[in-house]
N, C-alpha and C positions, 0 to 999 in steps of 0.2 A: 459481487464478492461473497461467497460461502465461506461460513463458518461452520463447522461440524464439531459436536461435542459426545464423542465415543463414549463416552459413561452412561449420559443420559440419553441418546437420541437424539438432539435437539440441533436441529440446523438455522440457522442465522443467514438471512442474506440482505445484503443492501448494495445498491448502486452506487456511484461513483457522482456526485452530482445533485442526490437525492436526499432526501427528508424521513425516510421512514423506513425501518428495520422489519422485517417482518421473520418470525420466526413458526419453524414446523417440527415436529414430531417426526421420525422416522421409525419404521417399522420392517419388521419382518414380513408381516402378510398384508391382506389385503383390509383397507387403502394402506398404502404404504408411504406416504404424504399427507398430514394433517394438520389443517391450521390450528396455531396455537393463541397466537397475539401477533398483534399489529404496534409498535413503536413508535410515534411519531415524533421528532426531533425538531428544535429550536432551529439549529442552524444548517447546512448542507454539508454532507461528509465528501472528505477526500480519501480517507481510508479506516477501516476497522481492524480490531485487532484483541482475541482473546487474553483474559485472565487468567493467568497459573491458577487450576485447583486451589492450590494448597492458599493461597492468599484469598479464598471465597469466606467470607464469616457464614459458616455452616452451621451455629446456635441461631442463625435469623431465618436459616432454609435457604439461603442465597445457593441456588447450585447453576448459577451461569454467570458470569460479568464481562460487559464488552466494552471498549472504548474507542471511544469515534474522535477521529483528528477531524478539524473543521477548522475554519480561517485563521482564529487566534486563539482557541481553546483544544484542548482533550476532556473529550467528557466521560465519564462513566456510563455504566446502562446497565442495571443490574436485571436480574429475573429471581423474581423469590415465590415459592411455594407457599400461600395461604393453609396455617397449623396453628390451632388453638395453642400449643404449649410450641414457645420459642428460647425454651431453656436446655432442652434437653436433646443431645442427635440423634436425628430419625436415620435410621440405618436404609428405609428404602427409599431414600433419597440421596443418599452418595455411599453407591459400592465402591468396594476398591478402585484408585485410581493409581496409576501407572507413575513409579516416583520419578525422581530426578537424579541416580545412579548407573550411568551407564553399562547394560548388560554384559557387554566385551570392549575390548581396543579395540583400535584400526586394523591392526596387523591379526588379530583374531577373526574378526570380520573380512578380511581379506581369503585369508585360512578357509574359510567355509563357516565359520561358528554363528548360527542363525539364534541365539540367544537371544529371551525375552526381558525387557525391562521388569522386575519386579513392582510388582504392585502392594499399595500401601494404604492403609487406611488413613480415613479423612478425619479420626475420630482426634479433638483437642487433646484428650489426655494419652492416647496413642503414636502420636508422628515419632515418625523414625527420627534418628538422631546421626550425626555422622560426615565423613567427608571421603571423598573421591581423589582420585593425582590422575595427571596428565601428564606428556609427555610435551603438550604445548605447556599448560598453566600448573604450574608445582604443586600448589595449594587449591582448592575451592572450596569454603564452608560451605553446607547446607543451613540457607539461612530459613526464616520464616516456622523456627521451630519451636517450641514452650523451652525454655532454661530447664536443662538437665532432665526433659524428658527420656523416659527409659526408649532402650529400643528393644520390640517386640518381636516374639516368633511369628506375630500375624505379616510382619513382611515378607515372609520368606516366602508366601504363599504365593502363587501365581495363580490366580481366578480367572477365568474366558470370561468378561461381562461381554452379553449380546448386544447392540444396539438397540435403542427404545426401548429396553427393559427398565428401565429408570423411572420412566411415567408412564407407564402404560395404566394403573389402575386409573379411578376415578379421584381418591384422594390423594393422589399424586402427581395429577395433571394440573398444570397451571390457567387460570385464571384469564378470560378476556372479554375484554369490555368489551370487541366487535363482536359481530355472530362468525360462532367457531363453522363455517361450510368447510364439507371436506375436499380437498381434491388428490384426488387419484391421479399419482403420476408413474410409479415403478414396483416393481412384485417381490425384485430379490432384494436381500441383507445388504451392509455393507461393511464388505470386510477387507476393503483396501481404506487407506485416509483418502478422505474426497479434495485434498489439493495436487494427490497424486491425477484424478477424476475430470473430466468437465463437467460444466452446470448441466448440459444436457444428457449425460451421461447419470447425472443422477436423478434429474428427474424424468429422462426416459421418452418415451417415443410421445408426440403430442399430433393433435385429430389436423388436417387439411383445412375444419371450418372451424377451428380457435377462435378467429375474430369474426364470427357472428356478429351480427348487430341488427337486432330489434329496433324498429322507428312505426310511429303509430301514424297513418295516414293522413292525408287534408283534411278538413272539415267536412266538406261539403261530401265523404264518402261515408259520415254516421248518419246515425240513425238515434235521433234525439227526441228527449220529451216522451220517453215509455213509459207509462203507468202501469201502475199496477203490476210489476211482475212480482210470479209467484216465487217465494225463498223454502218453500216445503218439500220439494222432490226431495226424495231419498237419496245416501251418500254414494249408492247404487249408483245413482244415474249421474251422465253430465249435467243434466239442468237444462240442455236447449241443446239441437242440433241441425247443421246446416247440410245443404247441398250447393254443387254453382250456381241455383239460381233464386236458393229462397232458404230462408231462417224462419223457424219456428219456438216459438219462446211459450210457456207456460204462464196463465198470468192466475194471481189471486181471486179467484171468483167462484160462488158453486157453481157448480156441475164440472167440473175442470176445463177449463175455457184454454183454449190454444191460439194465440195471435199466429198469423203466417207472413211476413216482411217478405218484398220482390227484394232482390241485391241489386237489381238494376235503377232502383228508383229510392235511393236515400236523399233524407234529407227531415225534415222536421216533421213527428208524425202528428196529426189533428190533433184537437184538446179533445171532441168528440168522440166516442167508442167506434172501436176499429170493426171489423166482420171477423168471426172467431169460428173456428170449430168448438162445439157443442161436445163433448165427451161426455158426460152422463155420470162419470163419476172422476173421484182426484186422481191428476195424472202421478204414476211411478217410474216412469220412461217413455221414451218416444225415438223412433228413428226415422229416416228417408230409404225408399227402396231404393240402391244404387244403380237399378237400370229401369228405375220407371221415374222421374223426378217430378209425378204429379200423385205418389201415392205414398202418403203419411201412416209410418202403423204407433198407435198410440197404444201403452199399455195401463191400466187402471188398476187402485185399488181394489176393485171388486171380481180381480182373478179374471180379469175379459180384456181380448186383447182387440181394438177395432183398429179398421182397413180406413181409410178415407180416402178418397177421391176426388183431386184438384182441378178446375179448369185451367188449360195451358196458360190464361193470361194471368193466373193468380185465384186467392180469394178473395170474388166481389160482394159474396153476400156471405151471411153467416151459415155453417152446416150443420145438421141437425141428425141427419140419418147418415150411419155409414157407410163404406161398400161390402163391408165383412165382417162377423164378430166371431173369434176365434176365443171358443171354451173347451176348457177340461183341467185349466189348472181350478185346485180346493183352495188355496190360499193367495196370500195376497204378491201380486210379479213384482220383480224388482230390475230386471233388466231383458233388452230383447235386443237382436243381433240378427242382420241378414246377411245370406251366406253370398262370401267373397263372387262366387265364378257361378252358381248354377240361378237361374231366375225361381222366382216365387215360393220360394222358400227361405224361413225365420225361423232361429233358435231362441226359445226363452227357460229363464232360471225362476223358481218361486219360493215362498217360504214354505211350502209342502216339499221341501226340496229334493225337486224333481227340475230336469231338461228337458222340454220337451222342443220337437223338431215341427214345425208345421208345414204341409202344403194349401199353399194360397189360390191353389187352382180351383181345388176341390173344401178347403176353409177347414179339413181336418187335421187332426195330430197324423203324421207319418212314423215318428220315432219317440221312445221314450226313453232319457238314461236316467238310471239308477248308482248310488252307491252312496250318495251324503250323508253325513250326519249329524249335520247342522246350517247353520241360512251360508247361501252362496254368494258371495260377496263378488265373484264376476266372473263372465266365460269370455272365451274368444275364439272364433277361428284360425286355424291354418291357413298363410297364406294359398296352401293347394288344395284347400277345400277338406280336407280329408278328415282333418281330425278337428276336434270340439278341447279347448280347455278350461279349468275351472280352478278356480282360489276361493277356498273353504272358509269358513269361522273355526272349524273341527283343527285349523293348524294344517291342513293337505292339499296341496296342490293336486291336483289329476287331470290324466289326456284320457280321452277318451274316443277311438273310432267309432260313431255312429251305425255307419252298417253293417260293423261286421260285430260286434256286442253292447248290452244295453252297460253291462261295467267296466269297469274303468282299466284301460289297456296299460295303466302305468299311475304311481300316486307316488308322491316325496314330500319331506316335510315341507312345509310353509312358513311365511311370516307366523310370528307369535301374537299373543293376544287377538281381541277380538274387537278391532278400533275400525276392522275395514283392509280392503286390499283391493289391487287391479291385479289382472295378467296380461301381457299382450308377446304377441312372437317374434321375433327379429331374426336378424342374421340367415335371412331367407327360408326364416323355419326351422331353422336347426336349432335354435335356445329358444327360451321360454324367460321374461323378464316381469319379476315381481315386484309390484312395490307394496308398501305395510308397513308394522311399524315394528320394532323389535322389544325388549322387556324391560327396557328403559323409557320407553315413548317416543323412541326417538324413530325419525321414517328413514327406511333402507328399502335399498333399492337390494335384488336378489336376483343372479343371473345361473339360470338352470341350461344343462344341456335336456334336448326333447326326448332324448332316448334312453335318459337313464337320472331319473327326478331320482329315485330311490339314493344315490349315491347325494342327495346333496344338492345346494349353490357350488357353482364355480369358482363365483365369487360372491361379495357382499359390498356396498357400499351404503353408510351411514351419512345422512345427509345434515336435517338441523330437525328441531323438538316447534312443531305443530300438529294443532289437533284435525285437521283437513287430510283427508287420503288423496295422496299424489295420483292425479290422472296421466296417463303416459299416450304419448302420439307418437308411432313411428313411422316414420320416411323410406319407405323400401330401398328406393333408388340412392339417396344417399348416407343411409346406415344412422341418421341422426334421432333421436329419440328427447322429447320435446315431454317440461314435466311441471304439473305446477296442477294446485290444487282450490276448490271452492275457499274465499274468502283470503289469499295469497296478491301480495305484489308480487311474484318473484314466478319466471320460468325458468325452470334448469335448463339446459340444454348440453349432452352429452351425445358423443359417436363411439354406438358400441361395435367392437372388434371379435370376433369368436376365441381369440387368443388373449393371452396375458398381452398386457395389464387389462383387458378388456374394456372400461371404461375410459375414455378419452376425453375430458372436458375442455367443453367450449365457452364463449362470453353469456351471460345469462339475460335475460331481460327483466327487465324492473319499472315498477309502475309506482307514483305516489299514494296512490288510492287500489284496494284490494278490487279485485274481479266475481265477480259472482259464477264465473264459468268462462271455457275457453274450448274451442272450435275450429280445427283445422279444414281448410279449404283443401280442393281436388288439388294435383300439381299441376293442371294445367290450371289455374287461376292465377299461376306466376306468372310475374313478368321479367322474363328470362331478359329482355336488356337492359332490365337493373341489377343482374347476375341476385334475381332473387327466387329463392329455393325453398320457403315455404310461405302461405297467407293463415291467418286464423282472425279469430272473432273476438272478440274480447266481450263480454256484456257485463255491464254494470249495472248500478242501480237504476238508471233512467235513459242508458244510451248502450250503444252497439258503435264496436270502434275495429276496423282494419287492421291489424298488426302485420308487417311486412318483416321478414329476415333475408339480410341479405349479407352476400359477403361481399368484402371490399376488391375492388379487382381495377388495376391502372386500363387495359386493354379492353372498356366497354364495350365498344364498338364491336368487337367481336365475338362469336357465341361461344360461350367457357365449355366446350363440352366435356372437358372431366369435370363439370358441376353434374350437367345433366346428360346421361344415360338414356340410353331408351326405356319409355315409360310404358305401363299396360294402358289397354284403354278397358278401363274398371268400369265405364257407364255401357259396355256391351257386352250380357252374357255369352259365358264360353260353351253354355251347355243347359239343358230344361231340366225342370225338376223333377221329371219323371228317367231321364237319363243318369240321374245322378241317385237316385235311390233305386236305379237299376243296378248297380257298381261301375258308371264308365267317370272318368276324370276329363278333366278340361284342362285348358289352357290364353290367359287372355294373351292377345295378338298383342306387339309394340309397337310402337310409333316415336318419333323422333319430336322435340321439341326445338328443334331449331328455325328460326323461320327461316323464309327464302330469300331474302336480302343479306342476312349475315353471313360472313366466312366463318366457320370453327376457327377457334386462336390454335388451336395443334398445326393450322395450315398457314396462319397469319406469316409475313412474310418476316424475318430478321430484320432488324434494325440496325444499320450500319455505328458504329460507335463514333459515338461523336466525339472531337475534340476538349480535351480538355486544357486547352493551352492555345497563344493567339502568336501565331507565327510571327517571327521575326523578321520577314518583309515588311512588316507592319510599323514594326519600330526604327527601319533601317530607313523606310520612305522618308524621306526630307521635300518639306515643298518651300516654293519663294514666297518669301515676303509679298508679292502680287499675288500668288492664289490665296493665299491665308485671306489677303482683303475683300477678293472677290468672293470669298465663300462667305464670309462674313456680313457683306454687302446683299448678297442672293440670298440669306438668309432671313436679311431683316425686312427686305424687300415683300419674301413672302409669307412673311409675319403677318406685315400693315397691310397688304392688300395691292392693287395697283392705282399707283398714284396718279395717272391720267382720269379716273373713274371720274364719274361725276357724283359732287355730295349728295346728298339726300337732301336738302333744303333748295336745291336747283329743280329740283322736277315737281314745286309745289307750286300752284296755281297761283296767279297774282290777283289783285284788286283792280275794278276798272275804276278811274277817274271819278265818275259819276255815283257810285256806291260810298262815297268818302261824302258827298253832301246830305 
């Protein structure tokens, strides 16, 4: 049941049945749905129903009151604005509202005469005075007004108040004990009454995977009893990064010691020290080459980036030399990245801040981009390879094509301050998705087209006030983008759209205890017959835990193929590194995830409807007196058993005579 309140913005909605009022803020732009507060109510409503303005005590800042029928009461439920001085009225807290004199007759209205209700101030020593005729009711006072109040020229006025203009600042937003998360439901105004509207119509188009649901695996799938991990990597880096077949976690030790976990063999690790890679100096990032899964590139504070070299069955002993040391950055790396579709080839960012491009055949720099003017807080590739992008400390995003300039082919503004930022690419490459924080502290999320940063976000979204930079995972295949940050219970989980409203949120996942970091598996580590669409890693202070999201789906048994699309296969380059800094592009090949025993549900077979109602031959059947007995009879018969059986005390062995003396 919607309630909307056109002065303020403020939408009201509760169920039929239910305990808890939840109200939003409405807006013009983007988000255009904001939580405000949450209500929770003694008894269960049967219905709601607003307060006339003019009966609100606006000396207490009261600018909403609702009342809930419930079994044997009507209750109040006021909403009031927290203001040092509750003497005096704050005017941007109740513009004009719309009196109770109607604009025209019936027969005017009939006429054509589209006449607007005059609006009227809320102020106590202001309300209009006065009375109205009908041709139903003779008389009607205008009650609810001060004794021999004047009436003012400020009625005559007729003022547009916009929706959500009301509270939009910050001291004029109301107050909530929950955590105010925002969500993003609709882009346009509203300028019809929303009981003319549906609820869906106002809050607008919503995502396929809404009810997401996060569940954290069996036991016997951690990875428990971890010492020793390190909590020093920079905001830079995730912390630890996996591949299908192995996690590599940073642990607390000189030289920068790297644990390497098989994913096939969890379960409790030794109290004893593990076999480590030897790094040589503190780890600043570390990734997996995505078509070699036994070749670790770790990057170190001392501006060197080493190669390592895994035997297929894991690490059995500890490593000490690497397969490659890649120098030329002066200062200290903060992140490295390898390139989507060409083999042996790695992007890194530094605080000499420089990109440079490495070839891993030959262990030298290939490319160098220039143009920062301050630490780089993260790159990423183009899903096609092509382009390189960056989010600055300097406030600028920039794309930058590698080989065809070392500067930047495009720059737009950025997240503000300097708290930290991701970039990652969505919508097949066509936007660019920021997260940061904005000049309140608060983390927004910032949705860029690729082609034209200079104009701008598309849009923005303000999420909640932590000091952790949101790490961002997206799902090519199905558009969803997965967000949660070092030291957080909480993943967001949103499906962005290239279009208004663009953001589309889904269920989140929530944990009792904060993560130290989080780790998306390949898509095929799903298990698509649990209609599950993405795995990750969770690690914590002394364990490593499976997180599954799946969405709920009656027709298991069958494969969802509008979940799952054809996938790339990302573990097989499209193309060498020497082809790709020649100018040629690539392409990874698809493959289907369906296996060979399931049907696709788009082919599943219809399901005849079933009855809902028990035919009337049923109740027209009369039986005799003699079947009723014999059913009765046959029933109890095969209740007890068959009564010929022999007992259990007949087939026990007797006593000879002679054993008795």
């Amino acid at each position: 049941m919607p309630l909307f309140d056109l002065d303020t913005g403020l939408l009201v909605l509760m169920g039929k049945g239910e305990d808890v009022l939840f109200c939003y803020e409405v807006l013009p732009g983007q988000p255009a749905l904001t939580e405000v507060t949450q209500c929770r109510t003694e008894s269960k409503a049967h219905g709601i129903a607003h307060v006339p303005k003019r009966a609100l005590d606006v000396l207490a800042c009261e600018v909403m009151r609702v009342l809930q029928l419930t079994d044997g009461a009507i209750v109040p439920v006021s909403y009031t604005v927290p203001r040092k001085s509750t003497q005096e009225f704050h005017e941007d807290l109740f513009p004009r509202s719309a009196g109770n004199v109607p604009a025209a007759s019936a027969q005017a209205w009939w006429a054509g005469d589209d006449s607007q209700v005059q609006r009227v101030s809320l102020h106590p020593a202001h309300r209009p005075s006065g009375a109205f005729t009908s041709t139903c009711i003779p008389s009607l006072p205008l009650g609810g007004r001060a004794s021999g109040a004047p009436r003012t020229e400020d009625q005559t006025e007729d003022l547009d108040i916009s929706a959500g203009s009301g509270l939009s600042s910050p001291t004029s937003s109301l107050t909530s004990p929950s955590s105010a998360a925002a969500s993003l439901s609709a882009t346009s105004g509203f300028a019809s009454s929303p009981s003319q509207r549906s609820l869906q119509s106002i809050l607008g188009p919503s995502s396929g995977f809404r009810h997401l649901q996060g569940s954290v695996l069996p036991r016997g799938t951690h990875f428990t009893n971890l010492k020793g991990l390190s909590l020093t990597t920079p905001g830079e880096s995730d912390g630890f990064c996996a591949n299908r077949r192995r996690v590599a976690v940073p642990l607390l030790s000189a030289g920068g010691q790297v644990a390497v976990l098989e994913l096939s063999q969890p379960g409790r690790l030794p109290d004893a020290s593990l076999p480590t890679i030897e790094n040589g100096a503190p780890v600043s990032d570390l990734c997996w080459d995505p078509f070699d899964p036994e070749r670790l590139a770790i990057a170190g504070e001392d501006a060197r980036i080493r190669l390592w070299r895994l035997t297929p069955g894991g690490l059995q002993r500890s490593l000490l030399e690497p397969e490659a040391v890649l120098q030329g950055h002066t200062e200290k790396i903060y992140s490295i990245k390898f390139h989507p579709l060409a083999a042996d080839l790695l992007a890194s960012s530094s605080y000499d801040l420089s990109v440079r491009i490495w070839d891993l055949r030959s262990g030298r720099q290939a490319l160098l981009l220039s143009g920062h003017r301050d630490q780089i807080f993260s790159l990423a590739w183009s899903p096609n390879g092509r382009r390189l992008a960056t989010a600055c400390k300097d406030g600028k995003v920039r794309v930058y094509e590698p080989r065809q300039s070392p500067e930047p082919l495009q720059e737009g503004p950025g997240p503000e301050g300097g708290r930290g930022a991701r970039v990652v690419w969505v919508c097949g490459g066509q936007n660019l998705l920021v997260s940061g924080f904005d000049s309140h502290s608060e983390r927004q999320l910032s949705l860029y087209h690729a082609e034209s940063l200079a104009d701008g976000p598309l849009a923005r979204l303000s999420l909640d006030v932590s000091p952790s930079t949101l790490i961002p995972f997206h799902d090519m295949d199905t558009g969803l983008v997965f967000l949660t940050g070092k030291g957080d219970t909480r993943v967001f989980v949103y499906e962005i759209i290239p279009e208004a409203p663009f953001f589309l949120e889904c269920n989140s996942f929530f944990s009792n205890e904060p993560h130290k970091g989080f780790q998306f598996l390949p898509k095929s580590e799903c298990d698509v017959r649990e209609v599950e669409v993405a795995r990750a890693l969770r690690l914590r202070q002394s364990s490593i835990e499976p997180i599954a999201f799946r969405v709920p789906r009656v027709k298991k048994e069958f494969f969802q193929d509008d979940l799952y699309p054809a996938t790339e296969v990302w573990w097989e380059p499209a193309l060498s590194a020497a082809a790709w800094l020649g100018g040629s592009d690539g392409q990874h090949r698809k493959i289907s995830l369906q296996p060979k025993a399931m049907t696709p549900v788009s082919q599943a077979p219809k399901d005849a409807p079933s009855r809902k109602y028990v035919p009337s031959s049923v109740y027209l059947e009369e039986k005799s007196d003699e079947q009723k007995k014999e059913e009765l009879l046959n029933a109890m018969v095969a209740k007890l058993g068959n009564r010929e059986d022999p007992l259990p005390q007949d087939s026990f062995e007797g006593v000879d005579e002679a054993e008795w003396d």
